[in-house]
Wavefront OBJ file of the C-alpha trace (Angstrom):
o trace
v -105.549 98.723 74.289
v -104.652 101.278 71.871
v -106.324 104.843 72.145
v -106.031 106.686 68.446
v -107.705 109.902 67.922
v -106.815 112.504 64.808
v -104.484 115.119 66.189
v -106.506 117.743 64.280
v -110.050 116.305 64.971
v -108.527 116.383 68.617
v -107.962 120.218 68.809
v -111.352 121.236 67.519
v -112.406 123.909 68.267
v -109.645 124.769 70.224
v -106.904 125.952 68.226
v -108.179 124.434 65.299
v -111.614 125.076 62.961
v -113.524 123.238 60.420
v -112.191 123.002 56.998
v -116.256 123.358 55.359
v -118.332 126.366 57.326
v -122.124 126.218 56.706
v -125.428 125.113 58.235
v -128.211 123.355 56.711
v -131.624 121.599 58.050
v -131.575 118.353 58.692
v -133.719 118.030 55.340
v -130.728 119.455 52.937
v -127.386 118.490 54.823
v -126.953 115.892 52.723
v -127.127 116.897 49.539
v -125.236 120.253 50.949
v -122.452 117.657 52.083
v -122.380 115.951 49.000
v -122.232 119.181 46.976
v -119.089 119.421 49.615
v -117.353 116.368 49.079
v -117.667 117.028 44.916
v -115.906 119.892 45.192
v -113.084 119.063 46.669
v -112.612 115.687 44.680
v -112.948 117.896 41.404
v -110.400 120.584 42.836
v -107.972 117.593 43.988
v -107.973 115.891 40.674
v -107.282 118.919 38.595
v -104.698 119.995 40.566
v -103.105 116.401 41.321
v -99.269 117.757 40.748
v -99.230 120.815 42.304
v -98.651 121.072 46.197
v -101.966 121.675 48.261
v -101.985 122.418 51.523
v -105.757 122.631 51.987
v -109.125 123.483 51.080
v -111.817 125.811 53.087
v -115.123 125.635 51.857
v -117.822 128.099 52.933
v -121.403 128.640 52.056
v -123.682 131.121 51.730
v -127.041 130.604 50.373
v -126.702 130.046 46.399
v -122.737 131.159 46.624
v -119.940 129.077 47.749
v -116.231 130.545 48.827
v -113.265 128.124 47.893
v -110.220 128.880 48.739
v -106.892 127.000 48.053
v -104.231 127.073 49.921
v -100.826 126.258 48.454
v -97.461 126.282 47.620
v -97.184 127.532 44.809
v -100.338 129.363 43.330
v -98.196 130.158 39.667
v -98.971 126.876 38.715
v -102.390 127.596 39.356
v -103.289 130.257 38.260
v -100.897 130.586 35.330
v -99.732 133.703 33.434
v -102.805 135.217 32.773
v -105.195 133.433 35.844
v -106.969 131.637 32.901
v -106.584 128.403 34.817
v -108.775 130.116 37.443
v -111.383 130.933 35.446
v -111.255 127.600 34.161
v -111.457 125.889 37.085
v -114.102 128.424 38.418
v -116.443 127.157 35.315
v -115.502 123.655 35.663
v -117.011 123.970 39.283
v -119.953 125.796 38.260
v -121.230 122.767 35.850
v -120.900 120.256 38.283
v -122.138 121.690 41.344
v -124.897 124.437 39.432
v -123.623 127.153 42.223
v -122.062 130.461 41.823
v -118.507 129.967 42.720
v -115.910 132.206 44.012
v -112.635 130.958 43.915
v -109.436 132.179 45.989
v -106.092 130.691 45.573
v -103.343 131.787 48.265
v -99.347 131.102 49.365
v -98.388 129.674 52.369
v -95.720 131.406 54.430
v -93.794 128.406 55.154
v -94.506 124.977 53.114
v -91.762 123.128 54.916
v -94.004 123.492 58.130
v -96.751 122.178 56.608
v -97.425 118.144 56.612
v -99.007 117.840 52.891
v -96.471 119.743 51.216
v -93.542 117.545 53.430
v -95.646 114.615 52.089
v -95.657 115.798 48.788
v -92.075 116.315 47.919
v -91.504 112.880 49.666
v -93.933 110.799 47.402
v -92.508 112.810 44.367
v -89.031 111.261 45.227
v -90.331 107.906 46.345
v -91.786 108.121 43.497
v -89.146 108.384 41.344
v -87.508 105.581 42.376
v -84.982 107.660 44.972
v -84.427 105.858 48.657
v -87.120 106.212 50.617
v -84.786 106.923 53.837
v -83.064 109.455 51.947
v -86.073 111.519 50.689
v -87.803 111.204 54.603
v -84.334 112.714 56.162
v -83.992 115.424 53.645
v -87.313 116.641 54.354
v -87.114 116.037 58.125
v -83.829 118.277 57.971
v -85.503 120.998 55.679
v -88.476 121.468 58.606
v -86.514 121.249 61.845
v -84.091 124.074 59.684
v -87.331 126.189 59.147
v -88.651 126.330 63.014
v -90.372 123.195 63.548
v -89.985 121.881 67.436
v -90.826 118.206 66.195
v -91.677 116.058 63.092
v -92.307 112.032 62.798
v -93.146 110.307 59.545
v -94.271 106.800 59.273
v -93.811 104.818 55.847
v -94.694 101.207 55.568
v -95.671 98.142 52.679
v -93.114 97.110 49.919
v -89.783 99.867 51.171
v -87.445 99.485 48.415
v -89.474 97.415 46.578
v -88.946 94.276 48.424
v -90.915 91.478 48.625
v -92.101 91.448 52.196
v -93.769 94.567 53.498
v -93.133 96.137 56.492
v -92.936 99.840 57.937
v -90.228 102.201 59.493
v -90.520 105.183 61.678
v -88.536 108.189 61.751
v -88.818 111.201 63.585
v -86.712 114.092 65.836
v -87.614 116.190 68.621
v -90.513 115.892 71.303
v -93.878 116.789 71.189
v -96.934 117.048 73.653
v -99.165 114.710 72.062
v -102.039 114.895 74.594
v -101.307 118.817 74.903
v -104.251 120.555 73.448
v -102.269 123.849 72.895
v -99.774 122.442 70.434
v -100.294 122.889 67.050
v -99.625 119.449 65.446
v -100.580 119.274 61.490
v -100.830 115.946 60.680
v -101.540 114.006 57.337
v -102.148 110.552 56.071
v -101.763 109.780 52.259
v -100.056 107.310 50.190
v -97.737 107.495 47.020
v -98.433 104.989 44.092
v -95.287 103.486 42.544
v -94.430 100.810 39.873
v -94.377 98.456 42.323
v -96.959 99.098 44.215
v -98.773 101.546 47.039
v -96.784 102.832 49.748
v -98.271 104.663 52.717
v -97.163 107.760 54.523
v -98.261 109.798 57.835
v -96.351 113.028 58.893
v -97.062 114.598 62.215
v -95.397 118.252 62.469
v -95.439 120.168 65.700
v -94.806 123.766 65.159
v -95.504 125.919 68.191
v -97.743 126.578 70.946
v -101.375 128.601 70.895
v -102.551 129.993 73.907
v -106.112 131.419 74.113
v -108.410 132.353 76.617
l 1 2 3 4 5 6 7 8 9 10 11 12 13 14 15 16 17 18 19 20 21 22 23 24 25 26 27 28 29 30 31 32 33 34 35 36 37 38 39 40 41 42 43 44 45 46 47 48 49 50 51 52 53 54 55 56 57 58 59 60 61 62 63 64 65 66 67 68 69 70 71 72 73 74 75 76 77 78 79 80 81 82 83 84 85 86 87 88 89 90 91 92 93 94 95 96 97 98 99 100 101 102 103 104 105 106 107 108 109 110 111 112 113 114 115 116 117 118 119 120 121 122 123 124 125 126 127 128 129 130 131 132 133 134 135 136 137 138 139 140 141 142 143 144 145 146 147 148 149 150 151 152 153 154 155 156 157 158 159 160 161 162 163 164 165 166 167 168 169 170 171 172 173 174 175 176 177 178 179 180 181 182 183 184 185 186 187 188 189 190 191 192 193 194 195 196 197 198 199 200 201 202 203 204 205 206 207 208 209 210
């Protein structure tokens, strides 16, 4: 019988953390987790074409931190940052909060599974080979440091009539290894004909604590 467990739910708190830091009573979590979960669909849909990495939400009793990781924080921001402040009002309205919005680079997007799923969905998207766009990008992160990457792709490949789902991946990796840091993803890219489903698993290096 199969066994499957989130490889970042799996490291917690190991090498990994919580992406939302705050307590509440029993009484409030759930409106505090819904005030949560709003913010990050309203951040997600505003910023639908530009590549996220992720999104750390902290609280502190009327204020709450945001900050945005990403690939490119130009197109956020824009020339002047009025996007920001845009954004940062946008929040306030719907959640009735203080907000304090951060938006910051990553050091290296090709190591990062949401960004490698990104760029792949934009060219499955439009219309390029699936098996061309996965290689490319598998190429672009072992070039960049990575020790191992595997993506999974599956329903109508090519836009044929029966589904079915590939596999492709290089290297080795530790899967039951708590010290490896594996960043892992599962999203889906919407096409003319149809929804096609991706996971990327990316194992970068090894963490050793105490």
């Amino acid at each position: 019988m199969w066994h499957k467990v989130s490889p970042i739910a799996f490291r917690i708190p190991y090498i990994k953390s919580w992406k939302s830091i705050w307590y509440e009573d029993i009484k409030t979590y759930k409106s505090s987790l819904s005030l949560d979960i709003k913010a990050r669909e309203i951040l997600n849909k505003e910023l639908t074409w530009i590549p996220v990495w992720d999104i750390l939400i902290s609280r502190n009793q009327d204020i709450i931190d945001v900050v945005v990781y990403t690939a490119k924080s130009a197109l956020i921001l824009w020339k002047t940052g009025e996007n920001k402040e845009r954004l940062v009002a946008l929040l306030v309205s719907k959640l009735w909060l203080k907000v304090n919005l951060e938006i910051r680079d990553i050091k290296n997007p090709d190591l990062n599974a949401k960004i490698v799923w990104f760029n792949i969905a934009n060219q499955i998207e439009k219309r390029m080979p699936y098996k061309r766009a996965i290689k490319q990008a598998i190429a672009k992160t072992m070039e960049k440091g990575a020790k191992w990457i595997k993506v999974k792709v599956g329903w109508r490949l090519n836009w044929a009539e029966i589904a079915r789902k590939e596999t492709f991946k290089e290297g080795n990796i530790p899967t039951q290894t708590i010290r490896s840091d594996i960043d892992y993803v599962t999203v889906r890219a919407e096409t003319v004909y149809g929804t096609i489903w991706l996971k990327v698993w990316i194992y970068k290096w090894d963490i050793y604590k105490k």
